[in-house]
N, C-alpha and C positions, 0 to 999 in steps of 0.2 A: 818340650819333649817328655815324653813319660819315659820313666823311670826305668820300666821294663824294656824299653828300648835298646839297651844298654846291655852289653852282655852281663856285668860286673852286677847291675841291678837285677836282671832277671834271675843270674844264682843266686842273688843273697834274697831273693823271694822262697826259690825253691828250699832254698835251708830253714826259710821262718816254716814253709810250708809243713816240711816234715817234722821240725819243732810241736806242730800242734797236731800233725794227723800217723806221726813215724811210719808211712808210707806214700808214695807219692806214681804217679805210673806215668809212662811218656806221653799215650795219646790226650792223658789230663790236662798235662803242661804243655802240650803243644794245643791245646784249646785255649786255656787259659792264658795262655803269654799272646797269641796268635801269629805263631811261628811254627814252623815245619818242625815233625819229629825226628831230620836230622841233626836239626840245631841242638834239640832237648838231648839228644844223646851224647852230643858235644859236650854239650853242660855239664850233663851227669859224669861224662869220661872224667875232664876237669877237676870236679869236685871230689871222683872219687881218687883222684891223683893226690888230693890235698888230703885224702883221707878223711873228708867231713862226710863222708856217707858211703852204702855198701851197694855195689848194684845187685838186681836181680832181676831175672830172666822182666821184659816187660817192664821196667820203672826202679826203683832204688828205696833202700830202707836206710831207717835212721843210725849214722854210725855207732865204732864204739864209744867215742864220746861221751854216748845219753847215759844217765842217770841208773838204768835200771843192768846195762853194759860194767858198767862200775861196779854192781854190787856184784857181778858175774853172774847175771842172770838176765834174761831177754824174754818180755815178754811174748803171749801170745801169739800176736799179730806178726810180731818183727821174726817169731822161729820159723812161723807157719810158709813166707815168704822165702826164704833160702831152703836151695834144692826143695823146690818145689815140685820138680819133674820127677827127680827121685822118688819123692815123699809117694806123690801119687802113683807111679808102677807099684811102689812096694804094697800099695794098700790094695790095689787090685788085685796082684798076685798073691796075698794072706786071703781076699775072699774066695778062694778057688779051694782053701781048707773048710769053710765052712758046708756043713748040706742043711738042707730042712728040715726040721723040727730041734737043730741045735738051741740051747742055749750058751751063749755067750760074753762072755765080758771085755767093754773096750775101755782102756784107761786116757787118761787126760790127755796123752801126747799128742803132737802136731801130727806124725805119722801113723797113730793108730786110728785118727780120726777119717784120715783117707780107707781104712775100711767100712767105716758105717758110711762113706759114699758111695761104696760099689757092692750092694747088696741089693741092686735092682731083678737076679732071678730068684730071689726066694719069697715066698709065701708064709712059713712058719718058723717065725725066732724070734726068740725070747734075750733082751739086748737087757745086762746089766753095766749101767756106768757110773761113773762117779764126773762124768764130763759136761760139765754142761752144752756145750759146743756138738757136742756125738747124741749126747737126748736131741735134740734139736735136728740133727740130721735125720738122724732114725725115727723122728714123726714124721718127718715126710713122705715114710713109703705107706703110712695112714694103714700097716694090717699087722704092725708084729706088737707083743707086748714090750714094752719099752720102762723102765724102772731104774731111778735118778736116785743116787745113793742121800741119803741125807748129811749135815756134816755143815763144818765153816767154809765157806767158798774163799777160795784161794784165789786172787783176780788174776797174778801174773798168768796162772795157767788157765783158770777158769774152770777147777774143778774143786769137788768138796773133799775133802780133809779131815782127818782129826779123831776123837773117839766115838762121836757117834756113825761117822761114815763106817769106821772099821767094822763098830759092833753089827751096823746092817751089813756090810758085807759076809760078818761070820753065818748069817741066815740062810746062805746059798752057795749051792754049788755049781758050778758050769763048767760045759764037755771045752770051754779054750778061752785062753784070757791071750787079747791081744797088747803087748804088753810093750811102750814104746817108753826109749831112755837116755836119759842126756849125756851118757857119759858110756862106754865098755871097754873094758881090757879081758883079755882071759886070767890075767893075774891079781888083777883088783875087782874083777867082777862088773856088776850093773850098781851105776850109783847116778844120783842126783843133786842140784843146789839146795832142793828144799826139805830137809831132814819130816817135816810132816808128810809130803809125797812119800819118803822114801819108807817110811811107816804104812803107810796104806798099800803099796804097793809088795809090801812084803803081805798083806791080809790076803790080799787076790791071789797073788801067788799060791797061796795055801789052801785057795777054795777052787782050785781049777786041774780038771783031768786031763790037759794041755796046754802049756804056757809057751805061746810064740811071740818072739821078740821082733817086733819091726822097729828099723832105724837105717839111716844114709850112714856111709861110710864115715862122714867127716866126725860121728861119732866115736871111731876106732880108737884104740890105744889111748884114753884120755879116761881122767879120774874127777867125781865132784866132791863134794862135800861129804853128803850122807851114803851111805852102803844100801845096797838095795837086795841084792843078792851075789852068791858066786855060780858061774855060768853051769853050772851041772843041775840047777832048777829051773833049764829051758829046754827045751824037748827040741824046738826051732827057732832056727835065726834066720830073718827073710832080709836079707840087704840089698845095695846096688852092685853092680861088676867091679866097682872101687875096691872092693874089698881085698886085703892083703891077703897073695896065697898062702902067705905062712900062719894066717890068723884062721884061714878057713881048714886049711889043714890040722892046725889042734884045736878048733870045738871037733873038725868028725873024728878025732882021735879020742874024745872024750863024749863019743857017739850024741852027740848035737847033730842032729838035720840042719844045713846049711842050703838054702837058696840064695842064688844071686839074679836081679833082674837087669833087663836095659832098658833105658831110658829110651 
């Protein structure tokens, strides 16, 4: 009998599996094991009962367990995957700020990156990022000018960093930086785990004639490491309906434009 046959086998596959790819998705495992994708959600309920992994919408990410969890920090892949739905409304609703012939800057975040995916009506814009993930997206619409900050690449996030990102950043200015962050409170501000992020991301701030913050709620009320700013250097905050009305009611008290979207 193979191995996989077995319930106990087939999850301790799934766990090797997300060991080496820290994502895994139902309809994969239910190819791969060649069992219904009732079973695989069983599985996944299970495991994540034991707490050996997270689910998300369509398939499961690597828990907090992993290695990269521990230093308090999660990479790329594994942020990009929770509140996914969120992620992508908000990015939709920040390109609805944008018009034609803006220039604009989108920074490393997993939710600012969902707006260099929905800039499919414009014609003329000028994309400054420090992302490599967001250059990437914004060649595909093959007509805007697109300029990739230079700098140390940062892999957790996959963006460049450091003093020479900053210094090309100080070279330009743009009409909205969209500005996405790991951590917000209104009393400790915008911060992050990577104090070099949180350096670059004070430069943009300073070269931008609109700084809008996109982020899911589960960002709320929560503090990182490094300081990034305090919320009186964002003009708007585009979240999800999670949002606390006590929180939304003092940014507009501290005339912050506040949206909120639905999933």
């Amino acid at each position: 009998m193979n191995v996989y046959d077995t319930a106990q086998g087939r999850r301790s596959a799934i766990l090797q599996r997300l060991r080496e790819d820290s994502t895994v998705s139902v309809s994969q495992l239910s190819k791969q094991f060649g069992v219904s994708e009732v079973t695989i959600r069983k599985d996944l309920r299970i495991l994540k009962e034991r707490k050996l992994l997270i689910r998300v919408h369509g398939g499961a990410i690597m828990g907090a367990s992993s290695a990269e969890a521990e230093k308090g920090e999660k990479n790329f892949n594994f942020k990009s995957l929770v509140n996914a739905r969120e992620k992508e409304a908000i990015g939709r609703a920040a390109a609805t700020h944008i018009k034609d012939g803006d220039t604009i800057m989108i920074d490393s975040g997993t939710t600012a990156l969902e707006v260099a995916k929905h800039l499919d009506r414009f014609n003329d814009l000028t994309i400054i990022t420090n992302s490599v993930n967001a250059m990437m997206e914004a060649l595909k619409y093959k007509r805007f000018r697109v300029m990739l900050m230079g700098g140390s690449l940062r892999e957790a996030s996959m963006s460049m960093v450091g003093p020479l990102a900053e210094s090309n950043l100080k070279l330009f200015y743009c009409d909205k930086l969209f500005l996405g962050v790991d951590s917000f409170s209104v009393e400790a501000g915008l911060s992050t785990p990577s104090i070099e992020e949180a350096s670059t991301n004070q430069v943009m701030i300073s070269r931008a004639r609109e700084v809008i913050a996109v982020f899911d709620s589960s960002k709320i009320n929560k503090r990182a490491l490094a300081f990034i700013s305090t919320p009186d250097k964002i003009d708007t905050v585009i979240t999800d309906k999670n949002l606390p009305s006590s929180v939304a009611n003092q940014l507009r008290a501290m005339k912050i434009n506040v949206e909120t979207v639905n999933v």
